[in-house]
BAMIKE-886566 format. One record per residue (C-alpha): x negated, y negated, z negated; residue in three letters; residue number from 1. Coordinates in steps of 0.001 Angstrom, whole numbers, plus 524288, in hexadecimal, padded with zeros to 5 digits. Layout:
BEGIN
R      px      py      pz    aa     i
R       X       Y       Z   ALA   NUM
...
//
This chain:
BEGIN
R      px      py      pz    aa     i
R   16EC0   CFF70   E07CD   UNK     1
R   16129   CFF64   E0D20   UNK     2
R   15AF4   D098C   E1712   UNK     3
R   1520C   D0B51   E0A35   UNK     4
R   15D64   D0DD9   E0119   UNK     5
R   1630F   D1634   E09CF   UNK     6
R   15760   D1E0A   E0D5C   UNK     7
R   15451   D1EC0   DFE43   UNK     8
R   1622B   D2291   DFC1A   UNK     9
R   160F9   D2DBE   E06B4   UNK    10
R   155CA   D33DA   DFFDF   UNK    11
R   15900   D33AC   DF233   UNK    12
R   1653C   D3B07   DF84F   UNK    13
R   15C49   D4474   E0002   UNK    14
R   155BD   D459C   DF4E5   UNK    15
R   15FD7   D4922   DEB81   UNK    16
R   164AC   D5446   DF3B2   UNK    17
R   1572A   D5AD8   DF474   UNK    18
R   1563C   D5A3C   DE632   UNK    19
R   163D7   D5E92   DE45C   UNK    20
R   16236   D6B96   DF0A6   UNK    21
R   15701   D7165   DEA8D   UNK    22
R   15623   D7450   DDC1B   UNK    23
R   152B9   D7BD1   DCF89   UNK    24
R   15D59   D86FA   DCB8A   UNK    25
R   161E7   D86E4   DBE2C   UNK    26
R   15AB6   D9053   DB5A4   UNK    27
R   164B8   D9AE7   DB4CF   UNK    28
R   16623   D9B6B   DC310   UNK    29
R   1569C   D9CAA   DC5B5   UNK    30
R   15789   DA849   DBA73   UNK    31
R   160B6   DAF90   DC426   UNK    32
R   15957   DADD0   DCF20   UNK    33
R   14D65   DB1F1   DC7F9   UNK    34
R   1566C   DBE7A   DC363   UNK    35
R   15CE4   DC17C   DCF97   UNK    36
R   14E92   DC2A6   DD5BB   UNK    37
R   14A5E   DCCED   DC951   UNK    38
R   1573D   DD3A3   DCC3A   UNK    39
R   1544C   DD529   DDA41   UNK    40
R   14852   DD99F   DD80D   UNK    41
R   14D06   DE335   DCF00   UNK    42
R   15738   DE774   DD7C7   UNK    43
R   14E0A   DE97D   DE27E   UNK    44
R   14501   DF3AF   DD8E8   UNK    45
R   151A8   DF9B6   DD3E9   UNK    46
R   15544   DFCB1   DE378   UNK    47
R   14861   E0250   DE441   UNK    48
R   14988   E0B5D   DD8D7   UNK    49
R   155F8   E0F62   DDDD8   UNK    50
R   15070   E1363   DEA75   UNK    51
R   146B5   E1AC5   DE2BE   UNK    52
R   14E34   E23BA   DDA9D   UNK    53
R   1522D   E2B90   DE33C   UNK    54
R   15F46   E32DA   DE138   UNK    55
R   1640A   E2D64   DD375   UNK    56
R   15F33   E1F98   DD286   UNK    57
R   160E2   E1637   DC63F   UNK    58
R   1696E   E0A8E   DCBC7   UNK    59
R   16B9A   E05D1   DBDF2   UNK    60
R   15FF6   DFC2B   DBDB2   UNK    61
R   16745   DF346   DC9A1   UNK    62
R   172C0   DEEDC   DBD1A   UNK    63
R   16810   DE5C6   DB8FF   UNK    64
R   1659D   DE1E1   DC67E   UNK    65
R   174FF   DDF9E   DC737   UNK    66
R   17746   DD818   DBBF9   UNK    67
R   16A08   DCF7E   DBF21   UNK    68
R   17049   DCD88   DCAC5   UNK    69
R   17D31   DC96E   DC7AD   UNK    70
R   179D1   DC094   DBAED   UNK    71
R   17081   DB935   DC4DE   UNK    72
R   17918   DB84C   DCF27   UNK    73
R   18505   DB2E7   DC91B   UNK    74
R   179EA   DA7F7   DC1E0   UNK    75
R   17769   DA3C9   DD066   UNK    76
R   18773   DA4FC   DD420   UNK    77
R   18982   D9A15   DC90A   UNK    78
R   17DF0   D90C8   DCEE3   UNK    79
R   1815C   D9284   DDCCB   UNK    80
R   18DB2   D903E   DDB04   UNK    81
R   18C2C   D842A   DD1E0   UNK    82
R   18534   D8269   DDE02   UNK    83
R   18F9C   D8205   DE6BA   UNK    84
R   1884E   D8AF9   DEFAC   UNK    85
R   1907F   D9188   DF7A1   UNK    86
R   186CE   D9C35   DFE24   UNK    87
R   17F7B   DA063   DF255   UNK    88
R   18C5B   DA1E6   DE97A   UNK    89
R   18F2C   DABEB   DF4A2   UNK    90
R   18105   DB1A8   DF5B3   UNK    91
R   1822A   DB397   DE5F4   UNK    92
R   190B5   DB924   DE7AE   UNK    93
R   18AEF   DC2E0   DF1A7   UNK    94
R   18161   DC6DD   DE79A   UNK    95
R   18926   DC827   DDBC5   UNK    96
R   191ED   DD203   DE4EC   UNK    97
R   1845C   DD97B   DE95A   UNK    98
R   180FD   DDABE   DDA0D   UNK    99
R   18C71   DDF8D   DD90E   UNK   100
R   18A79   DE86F   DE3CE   UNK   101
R   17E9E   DEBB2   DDDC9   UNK   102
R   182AA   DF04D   DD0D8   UNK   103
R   18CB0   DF8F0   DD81F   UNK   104
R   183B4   DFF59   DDEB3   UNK   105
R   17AA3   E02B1   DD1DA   UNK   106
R   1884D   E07F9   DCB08   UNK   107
R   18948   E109F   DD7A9   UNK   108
R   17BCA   E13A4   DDB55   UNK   109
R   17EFE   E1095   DE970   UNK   110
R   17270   E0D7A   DEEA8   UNK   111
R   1760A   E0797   DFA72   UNK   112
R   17ECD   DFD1F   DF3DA   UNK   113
R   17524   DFB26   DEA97   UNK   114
R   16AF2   DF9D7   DF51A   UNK   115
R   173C1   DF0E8   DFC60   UNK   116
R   1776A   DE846   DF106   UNK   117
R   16A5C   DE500   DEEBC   UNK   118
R   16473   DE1FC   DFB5C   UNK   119
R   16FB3   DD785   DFE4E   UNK   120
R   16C9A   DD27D   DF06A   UNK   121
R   15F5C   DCF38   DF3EA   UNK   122
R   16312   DCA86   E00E0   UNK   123
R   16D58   DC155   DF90C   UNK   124
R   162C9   DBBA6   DEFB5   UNK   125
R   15AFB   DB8F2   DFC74   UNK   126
R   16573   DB1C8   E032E   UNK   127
R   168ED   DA840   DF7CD   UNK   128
R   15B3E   DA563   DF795   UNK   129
R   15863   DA086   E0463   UNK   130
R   16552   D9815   E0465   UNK   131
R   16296   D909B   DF5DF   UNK   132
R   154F9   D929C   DF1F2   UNK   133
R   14AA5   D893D   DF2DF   UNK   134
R   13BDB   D8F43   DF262   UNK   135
R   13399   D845D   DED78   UNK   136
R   12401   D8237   DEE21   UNK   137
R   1222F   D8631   DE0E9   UNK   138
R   128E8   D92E6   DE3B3   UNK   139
R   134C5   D8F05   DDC57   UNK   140
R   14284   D8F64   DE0D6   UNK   141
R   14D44   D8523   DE217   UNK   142
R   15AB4   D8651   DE493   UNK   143
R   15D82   D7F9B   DF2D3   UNK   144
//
């Protein structure tokens, strides 16, 4: 082989895994992400109404927080670990044990679990982001 054909060689190769690091989730996978963002949302405004109430708050609005929760977290389970991705299948195994956290805490109105579970859920979403998400300059994402 030729310097050429070997410097041609090392790019197409260089090439190939840039293509292959950064890319476009499947459908069903951006749909969770796009509901685990409502849910936290939600979650956030259902804390807030909580705090609000006073002495005999509604916690029955967080079970569709819950269940948003859990139906998008298992989606991403199944991709990451397709994925073979060792630290988000245990980010997303954290988080389906904090839903379930969560939902305790709604069928005992115990505040402070409740107020727990969902800060560390947030702080979960965050972390997961930072390690596999791509922001790109059209202000889409891409899975890294």
């Amino acid at each position: 082989m030729t310097n050429r054909t070997v410097t041609v060689a090392a790019i197409c190769v260089t090439l190939g895994l840039a293509v292959r690091a950064s890319e476009k989730p499947a459908a069903p996978y951006q749909e969770a992400m796009k509901n685990l963002g409502a849910a936290n949302a939600d979650l956030r405004k259902d804390v807030v109404a909580i705090e609000s109430a006073g002495a005999y708050p509604d916690y029955n609005p967080i079970e569709k927080d819950a269940a948003t929760f859990k139906a998008s977290f298992t989606t991403a389970l199944a991709f990451w670990t397709t994925k073979g991705s060792d630290d988000a299948v245990s980010l997303l195994q954290k988080g389906l044990k904090l839903v379930d956290d969560l939902e305790m805490a709604r069928k005992e109105k115990n505040y402070d679990a409740l107020m727990t579970a969902a800060a560390e859920l947030g702080k979960m979403c965050g972390a997961c982001h930072a390690a596999h998400r791509e922001r790109l300059p059209d202000g889409t994402f891409e899975i890294k």
